[in-house]
C-alpha positions in Angstrom: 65.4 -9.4 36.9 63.1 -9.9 39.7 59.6 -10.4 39.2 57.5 -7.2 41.5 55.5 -7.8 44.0 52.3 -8.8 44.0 49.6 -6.3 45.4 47.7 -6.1 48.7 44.1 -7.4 48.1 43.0 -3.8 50.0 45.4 -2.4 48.2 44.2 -3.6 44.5 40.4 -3.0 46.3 41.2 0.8 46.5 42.9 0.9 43.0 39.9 -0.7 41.6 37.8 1.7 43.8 39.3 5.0 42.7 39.0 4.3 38.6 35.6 3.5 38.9 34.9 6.8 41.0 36.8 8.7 37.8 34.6 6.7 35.9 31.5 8.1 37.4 33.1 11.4 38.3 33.6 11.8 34.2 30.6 10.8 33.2 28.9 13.0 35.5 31.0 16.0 34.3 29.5 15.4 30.7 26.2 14.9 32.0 26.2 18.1 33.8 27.9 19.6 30.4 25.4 18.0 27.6 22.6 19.2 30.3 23.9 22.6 30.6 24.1 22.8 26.8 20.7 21.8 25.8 19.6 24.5 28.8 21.5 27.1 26.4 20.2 25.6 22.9 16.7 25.9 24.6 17.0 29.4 25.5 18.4 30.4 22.3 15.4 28.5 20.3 17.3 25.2 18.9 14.5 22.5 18.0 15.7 19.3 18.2 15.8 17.6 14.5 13.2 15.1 15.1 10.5 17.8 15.6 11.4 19.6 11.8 12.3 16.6 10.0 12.5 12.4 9.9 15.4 11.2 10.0 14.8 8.3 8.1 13.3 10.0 4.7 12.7 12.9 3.4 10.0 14.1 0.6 10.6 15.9 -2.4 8.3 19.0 -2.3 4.8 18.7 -3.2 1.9 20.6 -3.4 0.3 21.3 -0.3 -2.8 19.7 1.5 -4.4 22.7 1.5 -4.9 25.7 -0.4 -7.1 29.2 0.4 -9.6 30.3 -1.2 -12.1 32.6 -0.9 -15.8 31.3 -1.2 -19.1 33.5 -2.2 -19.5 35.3 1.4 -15.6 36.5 0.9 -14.3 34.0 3.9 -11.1 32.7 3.5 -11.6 28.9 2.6 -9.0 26.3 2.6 -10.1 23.6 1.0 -8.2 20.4 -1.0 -7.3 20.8 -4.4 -8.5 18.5 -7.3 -5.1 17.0 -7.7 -4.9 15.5 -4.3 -8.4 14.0 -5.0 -6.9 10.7 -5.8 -5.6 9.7 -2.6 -7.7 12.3 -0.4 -11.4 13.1 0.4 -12.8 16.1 -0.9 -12.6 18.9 2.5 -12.7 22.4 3.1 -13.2 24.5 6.1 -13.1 27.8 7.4 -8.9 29.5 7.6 -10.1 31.4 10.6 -11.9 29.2 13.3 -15.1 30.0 14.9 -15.0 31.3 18.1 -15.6 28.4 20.6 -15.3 26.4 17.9 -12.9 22.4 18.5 -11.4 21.5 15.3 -9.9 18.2 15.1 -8.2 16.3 12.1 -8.4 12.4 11.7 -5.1 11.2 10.0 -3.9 8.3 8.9 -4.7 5.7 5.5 -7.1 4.0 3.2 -9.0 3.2 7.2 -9.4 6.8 8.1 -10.1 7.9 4.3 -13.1 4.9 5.0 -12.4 2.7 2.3 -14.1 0.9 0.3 -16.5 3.7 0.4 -15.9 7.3 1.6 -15.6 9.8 4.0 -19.5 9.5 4.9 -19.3 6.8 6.4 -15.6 6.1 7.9 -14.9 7.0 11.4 -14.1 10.7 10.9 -17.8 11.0 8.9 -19.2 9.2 12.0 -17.7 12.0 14.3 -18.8 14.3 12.7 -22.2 13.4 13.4 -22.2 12.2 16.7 -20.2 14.6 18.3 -22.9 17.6 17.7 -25.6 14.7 19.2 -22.9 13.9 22.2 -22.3 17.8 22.9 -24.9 20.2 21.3 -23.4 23.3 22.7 -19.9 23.5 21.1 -19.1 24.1 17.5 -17.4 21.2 16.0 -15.5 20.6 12.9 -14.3 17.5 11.7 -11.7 17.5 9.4 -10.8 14.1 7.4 -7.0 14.2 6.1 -6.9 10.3 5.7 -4.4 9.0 3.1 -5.0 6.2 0.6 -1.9 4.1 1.1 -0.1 6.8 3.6 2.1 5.4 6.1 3.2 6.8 9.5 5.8 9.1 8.2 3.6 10.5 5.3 1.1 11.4 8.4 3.7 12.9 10.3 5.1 15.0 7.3 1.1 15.9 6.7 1.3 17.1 10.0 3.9 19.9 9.5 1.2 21.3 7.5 -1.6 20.7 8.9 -0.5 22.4 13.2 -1.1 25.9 11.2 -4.9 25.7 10.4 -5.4 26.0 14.2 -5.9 22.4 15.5 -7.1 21.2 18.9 -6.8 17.2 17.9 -5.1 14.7 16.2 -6.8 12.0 16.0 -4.6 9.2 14.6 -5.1 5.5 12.7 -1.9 4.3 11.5 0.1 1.1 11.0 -1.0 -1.0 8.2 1.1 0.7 5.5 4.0 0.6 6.7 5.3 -1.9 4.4 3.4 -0.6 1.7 5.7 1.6 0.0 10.1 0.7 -1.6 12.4 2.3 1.7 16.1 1.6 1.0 17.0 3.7 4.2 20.3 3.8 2.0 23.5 3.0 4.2 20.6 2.5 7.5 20.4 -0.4 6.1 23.9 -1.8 7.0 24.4 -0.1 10.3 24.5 -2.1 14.1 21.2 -1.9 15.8 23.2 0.4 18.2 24.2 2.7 16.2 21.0 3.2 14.5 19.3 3.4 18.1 21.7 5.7 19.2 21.2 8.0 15.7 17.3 8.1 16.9 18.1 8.8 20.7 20.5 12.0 18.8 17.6 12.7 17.0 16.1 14.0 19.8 18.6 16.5 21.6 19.2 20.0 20.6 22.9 19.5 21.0 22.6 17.3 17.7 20.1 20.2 16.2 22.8 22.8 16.4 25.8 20.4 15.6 24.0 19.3 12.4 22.9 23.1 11.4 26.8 23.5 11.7 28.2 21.0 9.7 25.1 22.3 7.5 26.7 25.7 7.3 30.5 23.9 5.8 28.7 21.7 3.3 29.4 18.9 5.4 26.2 17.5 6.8 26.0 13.7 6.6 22.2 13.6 4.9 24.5 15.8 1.8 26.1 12.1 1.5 25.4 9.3 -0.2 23.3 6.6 1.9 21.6 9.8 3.7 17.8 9.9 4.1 15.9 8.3 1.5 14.0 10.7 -1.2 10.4 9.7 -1.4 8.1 11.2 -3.7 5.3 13.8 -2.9 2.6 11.2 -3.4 2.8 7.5 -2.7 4.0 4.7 -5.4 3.6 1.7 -4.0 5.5 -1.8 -4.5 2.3 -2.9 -5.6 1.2 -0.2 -7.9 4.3 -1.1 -9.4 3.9 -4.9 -9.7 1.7 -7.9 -10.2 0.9 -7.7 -6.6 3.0 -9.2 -3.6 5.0 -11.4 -5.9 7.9 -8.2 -5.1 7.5 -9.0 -1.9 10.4 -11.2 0.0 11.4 -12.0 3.5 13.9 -9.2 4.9 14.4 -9.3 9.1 16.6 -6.6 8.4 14.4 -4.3 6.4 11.4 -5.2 8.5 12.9 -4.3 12.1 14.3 -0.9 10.8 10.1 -0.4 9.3 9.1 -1.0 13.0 11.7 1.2 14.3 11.0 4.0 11.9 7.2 3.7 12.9 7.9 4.2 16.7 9.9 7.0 15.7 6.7 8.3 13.5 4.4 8.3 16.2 6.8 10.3 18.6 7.5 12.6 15.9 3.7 13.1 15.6 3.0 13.7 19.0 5.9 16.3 19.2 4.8 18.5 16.3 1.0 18.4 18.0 2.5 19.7 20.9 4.3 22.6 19.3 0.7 23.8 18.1 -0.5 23.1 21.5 -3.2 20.6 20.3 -4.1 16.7 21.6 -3.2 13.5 20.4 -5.4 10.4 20.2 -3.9 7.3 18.8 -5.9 4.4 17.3 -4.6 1.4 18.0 -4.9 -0.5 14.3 -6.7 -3.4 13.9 -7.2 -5.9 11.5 -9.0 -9.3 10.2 -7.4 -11.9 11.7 -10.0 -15.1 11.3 -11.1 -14.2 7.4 -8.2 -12.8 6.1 -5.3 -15.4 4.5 -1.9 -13.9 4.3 -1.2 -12.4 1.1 2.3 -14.0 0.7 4.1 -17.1 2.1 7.5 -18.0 1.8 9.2 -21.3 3.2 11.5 -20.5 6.0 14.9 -19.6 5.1 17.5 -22.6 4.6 14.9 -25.3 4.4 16.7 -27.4 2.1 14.4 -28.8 -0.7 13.8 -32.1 0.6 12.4 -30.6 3.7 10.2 -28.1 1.2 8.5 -30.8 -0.9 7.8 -32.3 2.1 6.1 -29.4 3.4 4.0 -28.6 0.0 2.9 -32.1 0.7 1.8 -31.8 4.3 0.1 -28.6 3.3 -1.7 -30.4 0.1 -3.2 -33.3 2.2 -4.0 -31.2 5.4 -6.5 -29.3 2.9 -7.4 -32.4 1.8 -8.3 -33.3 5.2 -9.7 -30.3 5.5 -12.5 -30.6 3.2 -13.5 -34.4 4.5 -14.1 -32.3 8.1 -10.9 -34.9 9.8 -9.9 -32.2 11.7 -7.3 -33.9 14.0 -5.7 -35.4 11.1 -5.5 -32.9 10.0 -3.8 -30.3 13.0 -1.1 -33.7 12.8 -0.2 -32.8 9.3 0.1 -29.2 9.6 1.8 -29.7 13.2 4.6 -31.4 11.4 5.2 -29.0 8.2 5.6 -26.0 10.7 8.2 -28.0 12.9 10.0 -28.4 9.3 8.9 -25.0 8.1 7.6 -22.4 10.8 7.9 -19.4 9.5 5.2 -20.1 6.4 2.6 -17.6 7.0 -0.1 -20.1 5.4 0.4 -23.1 7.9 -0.2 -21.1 10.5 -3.7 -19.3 9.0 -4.2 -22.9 8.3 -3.7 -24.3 11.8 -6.0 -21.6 13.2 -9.1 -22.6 10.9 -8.7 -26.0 12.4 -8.0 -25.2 15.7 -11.3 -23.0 15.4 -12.6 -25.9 14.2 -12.0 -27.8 17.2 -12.9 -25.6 19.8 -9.6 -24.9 20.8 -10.3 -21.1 20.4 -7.0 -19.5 22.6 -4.7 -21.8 20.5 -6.6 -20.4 17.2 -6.4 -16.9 18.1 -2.5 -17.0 18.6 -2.3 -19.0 15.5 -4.3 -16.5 13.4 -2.3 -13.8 14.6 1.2 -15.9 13.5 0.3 -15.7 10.5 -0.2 -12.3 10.0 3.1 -11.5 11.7 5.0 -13.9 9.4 2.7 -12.6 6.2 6.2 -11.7 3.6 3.7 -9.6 2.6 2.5 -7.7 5.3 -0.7 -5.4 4.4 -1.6 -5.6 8.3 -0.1 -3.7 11.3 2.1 -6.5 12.6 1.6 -7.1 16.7 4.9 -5.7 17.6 3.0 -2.2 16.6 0.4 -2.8 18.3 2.3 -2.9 21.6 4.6 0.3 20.0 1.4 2.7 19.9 0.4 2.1 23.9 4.2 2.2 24.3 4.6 5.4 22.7 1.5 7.0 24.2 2.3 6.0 27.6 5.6 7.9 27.8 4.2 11.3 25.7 1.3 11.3 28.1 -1.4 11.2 25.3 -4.9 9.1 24.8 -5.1 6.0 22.8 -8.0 4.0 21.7 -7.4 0.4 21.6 -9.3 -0.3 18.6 -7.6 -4.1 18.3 -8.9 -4.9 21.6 -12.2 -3.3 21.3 -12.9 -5.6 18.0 -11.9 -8.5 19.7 -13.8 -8.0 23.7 -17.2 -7.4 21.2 -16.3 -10.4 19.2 -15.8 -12.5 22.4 -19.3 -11.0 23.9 -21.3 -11.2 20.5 -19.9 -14.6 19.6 -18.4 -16.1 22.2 -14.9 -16.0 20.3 -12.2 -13.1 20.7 -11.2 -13.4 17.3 -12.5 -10.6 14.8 -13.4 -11.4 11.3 -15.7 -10.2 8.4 -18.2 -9.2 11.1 -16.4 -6.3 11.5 -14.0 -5.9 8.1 -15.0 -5.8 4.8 -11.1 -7.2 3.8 -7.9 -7.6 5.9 -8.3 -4.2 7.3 -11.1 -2.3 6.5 -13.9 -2.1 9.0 -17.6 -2.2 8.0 -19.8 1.1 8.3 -20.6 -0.7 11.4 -17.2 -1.6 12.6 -16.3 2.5 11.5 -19.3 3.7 13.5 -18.3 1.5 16.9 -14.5 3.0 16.6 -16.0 6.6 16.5 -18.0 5.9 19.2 -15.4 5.0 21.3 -13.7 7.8 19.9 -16.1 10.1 21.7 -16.0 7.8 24.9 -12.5 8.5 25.2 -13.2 12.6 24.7 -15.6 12.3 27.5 -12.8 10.9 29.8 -10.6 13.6 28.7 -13.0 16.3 28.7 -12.8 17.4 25.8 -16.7 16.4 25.3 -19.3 17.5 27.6 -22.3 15.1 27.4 -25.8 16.4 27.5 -28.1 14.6 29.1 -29.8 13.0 26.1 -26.5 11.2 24.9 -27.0 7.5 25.0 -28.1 4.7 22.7 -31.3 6.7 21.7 -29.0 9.2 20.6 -26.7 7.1 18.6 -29.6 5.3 16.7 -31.2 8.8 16.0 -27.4 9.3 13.9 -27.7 6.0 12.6 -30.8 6.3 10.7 -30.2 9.8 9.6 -26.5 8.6 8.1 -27.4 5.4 6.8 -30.2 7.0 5.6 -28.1 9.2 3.7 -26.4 6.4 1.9 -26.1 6.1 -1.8 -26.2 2.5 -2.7 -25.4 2.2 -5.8 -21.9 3.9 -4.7 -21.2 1.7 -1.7 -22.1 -1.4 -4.0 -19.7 -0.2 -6.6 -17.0 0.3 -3.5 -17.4 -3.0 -2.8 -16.8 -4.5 -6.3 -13.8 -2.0 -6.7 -12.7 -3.6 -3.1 -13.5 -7.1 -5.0 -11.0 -5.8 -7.8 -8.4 -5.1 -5.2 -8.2 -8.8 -3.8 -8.4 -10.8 -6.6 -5.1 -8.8 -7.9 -3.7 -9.9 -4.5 -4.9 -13.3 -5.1 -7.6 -13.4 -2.7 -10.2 -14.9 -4.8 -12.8 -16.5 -2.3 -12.8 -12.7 -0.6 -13.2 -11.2 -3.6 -16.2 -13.5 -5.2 -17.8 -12.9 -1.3 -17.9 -8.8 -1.9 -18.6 -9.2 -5.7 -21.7 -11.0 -5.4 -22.5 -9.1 -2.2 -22.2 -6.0 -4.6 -24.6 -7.4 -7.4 -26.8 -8.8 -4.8 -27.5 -4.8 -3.2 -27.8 -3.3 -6.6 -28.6 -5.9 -9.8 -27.8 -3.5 -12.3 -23.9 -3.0 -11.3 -23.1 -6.4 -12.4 -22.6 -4.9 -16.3 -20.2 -2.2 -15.1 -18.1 -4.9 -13.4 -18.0 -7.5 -15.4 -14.3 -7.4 -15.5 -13.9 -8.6 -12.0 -16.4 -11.1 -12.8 -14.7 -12.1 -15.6 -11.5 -12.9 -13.7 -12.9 -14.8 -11.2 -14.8 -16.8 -13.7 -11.6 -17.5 -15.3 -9.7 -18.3 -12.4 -12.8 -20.9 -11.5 -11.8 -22.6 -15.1 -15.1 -21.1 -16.7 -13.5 -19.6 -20.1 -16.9 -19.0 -21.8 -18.5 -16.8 -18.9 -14.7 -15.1 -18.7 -14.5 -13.9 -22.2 -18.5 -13.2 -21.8 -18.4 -10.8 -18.8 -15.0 -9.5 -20.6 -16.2 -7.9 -23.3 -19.2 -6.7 -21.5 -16.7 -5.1 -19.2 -15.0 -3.7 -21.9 -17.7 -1.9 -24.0 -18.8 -0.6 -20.6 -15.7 0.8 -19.8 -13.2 1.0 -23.2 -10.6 3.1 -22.0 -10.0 0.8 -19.1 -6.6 -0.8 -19.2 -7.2 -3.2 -16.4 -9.8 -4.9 -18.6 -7.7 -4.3 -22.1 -4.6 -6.6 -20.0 -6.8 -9.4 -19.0 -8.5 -9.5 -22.5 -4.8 -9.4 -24.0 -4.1 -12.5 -21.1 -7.1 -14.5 -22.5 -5.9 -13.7 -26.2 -2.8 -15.3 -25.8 -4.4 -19.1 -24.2 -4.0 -21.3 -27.6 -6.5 -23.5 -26.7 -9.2 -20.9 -27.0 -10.8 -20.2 -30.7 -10.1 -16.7 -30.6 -6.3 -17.1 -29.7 -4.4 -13.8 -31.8 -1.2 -12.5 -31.1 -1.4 -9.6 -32.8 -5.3 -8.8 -31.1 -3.0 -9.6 -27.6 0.3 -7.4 -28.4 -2.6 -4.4 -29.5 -4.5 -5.2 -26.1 -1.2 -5.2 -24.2 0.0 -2.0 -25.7 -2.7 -0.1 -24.7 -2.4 -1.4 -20.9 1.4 -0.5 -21.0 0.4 2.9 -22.1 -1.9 3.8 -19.4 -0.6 1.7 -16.8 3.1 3.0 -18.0 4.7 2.2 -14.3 3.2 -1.4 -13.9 6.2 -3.5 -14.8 4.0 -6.8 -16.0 2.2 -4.9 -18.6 5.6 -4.3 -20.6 7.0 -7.8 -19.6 3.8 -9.5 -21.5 3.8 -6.9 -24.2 8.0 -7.8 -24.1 7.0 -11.7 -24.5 4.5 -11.5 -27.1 6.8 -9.1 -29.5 9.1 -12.1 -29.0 6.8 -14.5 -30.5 5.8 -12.3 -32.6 9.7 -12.1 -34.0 9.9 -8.1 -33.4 12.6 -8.6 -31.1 13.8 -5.5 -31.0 10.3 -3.8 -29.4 10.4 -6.8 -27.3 13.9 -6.4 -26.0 13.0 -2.5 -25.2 10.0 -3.5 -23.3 11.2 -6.6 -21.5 13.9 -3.6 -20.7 11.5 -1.3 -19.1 9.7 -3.9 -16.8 13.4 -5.0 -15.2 13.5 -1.4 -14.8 10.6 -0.9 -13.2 10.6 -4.1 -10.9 14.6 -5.4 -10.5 13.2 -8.3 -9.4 11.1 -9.7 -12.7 13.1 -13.0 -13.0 11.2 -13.6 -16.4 11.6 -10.1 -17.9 15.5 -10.9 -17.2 15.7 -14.2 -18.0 13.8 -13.4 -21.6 16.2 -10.2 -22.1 19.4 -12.6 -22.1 17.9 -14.7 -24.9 17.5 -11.9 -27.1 20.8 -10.6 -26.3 22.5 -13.5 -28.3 19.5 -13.4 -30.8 20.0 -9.2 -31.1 23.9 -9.3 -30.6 25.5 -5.3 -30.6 22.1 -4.2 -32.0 20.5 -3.0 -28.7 17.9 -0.5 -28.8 19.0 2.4 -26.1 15.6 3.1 -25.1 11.9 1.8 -25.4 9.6 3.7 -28.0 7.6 6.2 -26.6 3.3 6.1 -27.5 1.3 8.6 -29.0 -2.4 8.7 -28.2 -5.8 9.7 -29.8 -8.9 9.5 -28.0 -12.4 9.9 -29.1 -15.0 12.9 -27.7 -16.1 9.9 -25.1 -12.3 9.6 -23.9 -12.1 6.1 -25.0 -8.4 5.6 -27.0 -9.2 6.2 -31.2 -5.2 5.4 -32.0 -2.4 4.3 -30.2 1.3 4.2 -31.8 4.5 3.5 -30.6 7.3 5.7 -32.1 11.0 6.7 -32.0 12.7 10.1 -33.1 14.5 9.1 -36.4 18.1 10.7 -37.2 16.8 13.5 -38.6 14.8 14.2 -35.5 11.1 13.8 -37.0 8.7 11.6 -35.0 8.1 8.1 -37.3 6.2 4.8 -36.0 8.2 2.0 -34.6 6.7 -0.8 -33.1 2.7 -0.9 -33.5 0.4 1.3 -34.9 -3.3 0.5 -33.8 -6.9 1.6 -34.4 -9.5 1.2 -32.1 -13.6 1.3 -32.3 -15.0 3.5 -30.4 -16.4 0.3 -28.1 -13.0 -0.6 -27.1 -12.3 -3.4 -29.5 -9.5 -3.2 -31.9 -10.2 -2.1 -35.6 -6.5 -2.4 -37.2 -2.6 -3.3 -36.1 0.1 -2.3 -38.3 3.6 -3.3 -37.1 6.2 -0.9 -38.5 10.3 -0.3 -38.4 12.1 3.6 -38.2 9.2 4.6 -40.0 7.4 2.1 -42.6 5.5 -1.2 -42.3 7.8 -4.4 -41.4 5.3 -6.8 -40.2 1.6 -7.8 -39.7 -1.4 -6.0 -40.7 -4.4 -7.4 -39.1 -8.0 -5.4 -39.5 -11.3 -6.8 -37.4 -14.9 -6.2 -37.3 -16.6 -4.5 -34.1 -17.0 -8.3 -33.0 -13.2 -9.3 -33.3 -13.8 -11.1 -36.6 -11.1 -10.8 -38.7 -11.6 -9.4 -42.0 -7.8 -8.7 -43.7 -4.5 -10.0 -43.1 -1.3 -9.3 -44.8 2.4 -9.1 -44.6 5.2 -5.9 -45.3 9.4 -6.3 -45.3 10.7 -3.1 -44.9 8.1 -1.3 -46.5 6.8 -3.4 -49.3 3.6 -5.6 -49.5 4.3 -9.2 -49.7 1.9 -11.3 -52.2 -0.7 -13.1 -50.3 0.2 -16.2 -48.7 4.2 -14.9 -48.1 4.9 -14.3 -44.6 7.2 -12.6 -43.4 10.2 -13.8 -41.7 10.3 -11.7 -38.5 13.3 -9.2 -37.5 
């Protein structure tokens, strides 16, 4: 058969002409269709999805923000209700605005709540004063909805709420949460970048509104599936509520690109339901410590093979070595070759900066400062990408932003010749001083005068400002903000930030003496971490007869208890400690692994494998809880306990704990002891421990003086006294 023959080049031209016209010709058709469609879906009312709802995570419902009230005149009131007191400021303000009146709400996290301290004296607090000094003849009414621990999409979702109280502003500080809180994203997480951009791009269109309120209407929507939106809870639980710190924490590209992806879509979202309620957006550009502020988590770069790591951990160990001789080339060389093993540890970098800082080579520092935050596995600071998403975002929705991040480091650079912002202007990683809060809301109203929004009389000015100044600091309570602090102390050292923390504890005892008692506890575990074990069980059980109900304290005691080189060394004065910790700190998974590992020893096994149990529950990721529960599988064989004892407590009038027990439902369905029984002085200190199994004593029983002298010990087997000097062979 004979081969055909070959085309014309003009003729193959034309062919290749004509598809590509049907090409274009087709996808203009469904242009002009989708485009006629949303025209229709617009008339008829359809909202796209991403104004109602995130398409990421949804919340289960929750009590709101707000609630109404009516105060002595009979004016409706809404005002915030004691339960939200935790993470919120204590607001109210009128249902019904004033007429003339500009009411704006601050959102955002622990930054616009103004942690360490309060509302007083965070940003929104500072607005509140200076806008009546910038613009006298308006009514203005600041409104501070600032989360502890609230990330972009918690602000959004707040949002919904908040567009009916009548807003005219938004103003917004968000981006250093973000990685605060467990997101599986469910199947998200194992979808193409393309498909998951083109799911936001959907999210968007009306089209997708009314094809979704369709399949809605058969039961066949695809968030009614398995892998849909993630189901967070009203309030926030946070990985490291939940944990020792950022030990959860672990390298995940994946995860973290779909975080940054979910905040960009956050901030439209925002800007999108302020538009609905026909009120302005200003967006804060987060910033952050970048010169004080070590990551809180490093991790060796993924596949570094363990030659290449221990060659690393030595570099690192003899650049700070170097370090503290002042040989600052030597040692840049050393940390110039563990990063070109091992580049993406966040604490080479923060390293490298210090000595480039040291060295004058400030541009170099700066980008080496902010490395290592971006490469921080645990990442408690708005990563740069964001940064570059909030101007990004406010750009195409045509709305103000305050470049915050800038701002810190142009008044660095002019102050100190050095654009790199530190503890000059944060109290931590991310909270800014009263200072650093009063220059943001300062620029705040710069930016209102641009806009408009704020009239300036003619006294506004510098003379102005200091006049709010004195009045607010003035205002200040300083026993509180000294307390902040030493809470803020707490904070780090958990994270392991010790040298921070020892900087705002003494800084707290230094503006107010007398607070020193109250937190001995932080004291305590900084002395212990500093090898001082006298001062630490000192300023321990100060901290504990100050405060006896405290299980923060009651863990570390229960820590110390269990060192065996220290005189007072007691397991059973540790397990009582421990207990009580588990039992008010019930979702902190470290509490139950200790109490899990001390039952062990203590030859309980089966409390111990029930709480060992409960903190692999709680954190998946507690190697030793696991490893320790496979040990006392083949001790425990088919006997498995099904579930951990639960804890009954009784306090005193003063709310410190009287009794705690641990206890089962037996087969007849009555409540009997199983576990430990303890008695406690009204101080804090522990007066008796009786172990007991389904109901009587199988174990120690230990009783102690209000100074943790012992004064009687003896031994039960399944309910009978053993003579003295029998012990009891575990079980």
């Amino acid at each position: 058969m004979p081969f055909p023959a070959p085309e014309s080049p003009r003729s193959a031209k034309r062919m290749t002409r004509a598809f590509w016209q049907g090409v274009l010709t087709s996808l203009l058709a469904l242009v002009v269709f989708f485009g006629f469609l949303e025209g229709v879906l617009t008339l008829a009312g359809v909202e796209p999805v991403l104004r109602s709802e995130d398409p990421f995570v949804g919340f289960v419902s929750g009590i709101p923000l707000f609630v109404e009230q009516t105060d002595a005149d009979g004016r409706q009131i809404l005002t915030m209700p004691e339960n939200k007191l935790t993470f919120f400021n204590r607001q109210s303000f009128p249902r019904e605005k004033a007429p003339g009146s500009y009411r704006i709400f601050c959102l955002g996290g622990s930054t616009t709540y103004g942690r360490p301290y309060s509302d007083t004296t965070s940003f929104a607090g500072w607005l509140r004063e200076l806008l009546p000094a910038a613009d006298p003849d308006r009514p203005w009414e600041v409104i501070n909805a600032g989360g502890i621990s609230y990330a972009s999409y918690r602000v959004a979702h707040l949002m919904e709420e908040l567009v009916r109280y009548e807003p005219d502003l938004f103003v917004i500080y968000t981006g250093h949460n973000e990685f605060l809180e467990e997101r599986t994203y469910g199947a998200m997480r194992d979808l193409p970048v393309a498909v998951r951009s083109t799911a936001a791009l959907l999210a968007h269109t009306r089209t997708w509104a009314a094809l979704k309120m369709l399949l809605n209407s058969v039961g066949a929507s695809p968030s009614a599936e398995a892998g849909g939106n993630a189901r967070l809870p009203a309030e926030v639980n946070t990985m490291l509520d939940r944990s020792a710190g950022p030990e959860r924490y672990a390298r995940d590209d994946t995860l973290r690109d779909q975080i940054l992806h979910h905040y960009r879509i956050s901030l439209e979202r925002m800007v999108d339901i302020a538009e609905r309620a026909e009120a302005d957006v200003i967006f804060v550009v987060p910033a952050s410590n970048l010169k004080d502020s070590a990551p809180f988590k490093s991790q060796h770069t993924d596949g570094l093979g363990e030659a290449d790591r221990l060659r690393s951990e030595a570099l690192l160990a003899e650049a700070r070595r170097q370090i503290e001789n002042a040989a600052w080339s030597e040692a840049l060389e050393g940390l110039d070759a563990a990063l070109s093993l091992d580049p993406r540890f966040a604490g080479l970098h923060y390293l490298r900066g210090k000595v480039l800082l040291a060295l004058d080579r400030r541009d170099e520092a700066a980008a080496a400062f902010r490395r290592a935050r971006d490469e921080d596995v645990c990442p408690l600071r708005a990563l740069s990408p964001m940064r570059e998403t909030v101007v990004e975002v406010a750009r195409a929705k045509g709305v103000t932003w305050v470049d915050f991040a800038d701002f810190v480091e142009r008044r660095a650079l002019a102050e100190r010749g050095l654009a790199i912002p530190g503890r000059e202007y944060f109290l931590d990683h991310v909270h800014p001083t009263i200072e650093g809060n009063r220059l943001l809301a300062v620029e705040l109203v710069e930016a209102m005068i641009a806009q408009g929004i704020v009239r300036p009389s003619s006294s506004w000015g510098d003379e102005a400002i200091a006049r709010v100044v004195s009045r607010v600091e003035g205002s200040i309570d300083r026993k509180t903000h000294a307390q902040a602090l030493a809470n803020l102390a707490r904070v780090l050292s958990w994270a392991g930030k010790d040298e921070d923390a020892r900087r705002l504890a003494n800084r707290a005892v230094e503006q107010v003496p007398e607070i020193a008692t109250a937190n001995a506890d932080i004291l305590a575990i900084l002395s212990e971490r500093e090898g001082d074990k006298a001062e630490t069980w000192r300023q321990l059980r100060a901290a504990l007869h100050e405060n006896p109900a405290n299980p923060q304290i009651h863990f570390q005691i229960g820590l110390e208890l269990l060192d065996k080189s220290q005189p007072n060394w007691s397991l059973e004065a540790a397990s009582a400690h421990v207990l009580l910790a588990s039992a008010f700190m019930p979702e902190n998974d470290m509490t139950h692994q200790i109490l899990g590992l001390i039952m062990a020893e203590r030859g309980r096994f089966s409390i111990a494998y029930s709480s060992l149990l409960e903190a692999l529950r709680l954190n998946p990721r507690n190697a030793k809880a696991e490893s320790a529960l496979a040990r006392l599988r083949e001790i425990l064989g088919s006997e498995l306990p099904d579930a951990p004892p639960k804890v009954t407590l009784k306090r005193y009038a003063s709310g410190a704990p009287e009794q705690i027990v641990q206890v089962r439902t037996d087969a007849a369905g009555g409540i009997v002891p199983d576990g430990i029984a303890t008695d406690w002085y009204e101080t804090g200190e522990p007066r008796r421990l009786l172990d007991y199994a389904n109901g009587v004593p199988h174990g120690a029983e230990v009783t102690w003086d209000p100074s943790g002298r012992v004064l009687s010990r003896a031994e039960y087997r399944h309910g009978t006294r053993l003579p003295a000097g029998e012990r009891d062979g575990g079980g």
